[in-house]
C-alpha positions, 0 to 999 in steps of 0.5 A: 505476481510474487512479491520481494520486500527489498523491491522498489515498486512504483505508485502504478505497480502498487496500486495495481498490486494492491487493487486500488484507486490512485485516491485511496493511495495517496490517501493511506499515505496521508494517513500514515498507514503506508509509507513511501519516498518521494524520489524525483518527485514520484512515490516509490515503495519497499516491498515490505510495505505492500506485503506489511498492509496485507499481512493477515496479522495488521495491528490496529488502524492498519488493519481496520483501513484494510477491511474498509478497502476490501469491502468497498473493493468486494 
């Protein structure tokens, strides 16, 4: 799947991209590490967001959540 940072993405895409439960979704964006807009009452998110948290350069608690997620995933 090739990602395009000006696409919308829905909350089931990304959390299929990401590789991710629904929980730890709306938990990053609680958290503030992910942003998204609620359009019509559901999340929608830019491109640029999925492919900011999983660039390889992540500053900080972005970075640290990140590694947190891909040790309980792996």
């Amino acid at each position: 799947m090739t990602l395009d940072e000006n696409e919308v993405y829905t909350p089931q895409e990304t959390i299929s991209i990401l590789k991710i439960s629904d929980s730890t979704f709306r938990r990053l964006i609680r958290q503030g590490i992910f942003r998204a807009t609620k359009i019509g009452g559901q999340y929608r998110i830019l491109g640029r967001e999925i492919l900011r948290l999983l660039s390889p350069n992540l500053p900080g608690k972005v970075k640290r959540t990140y590694r947190k997620i891909v040790n309980k995933i792996g």
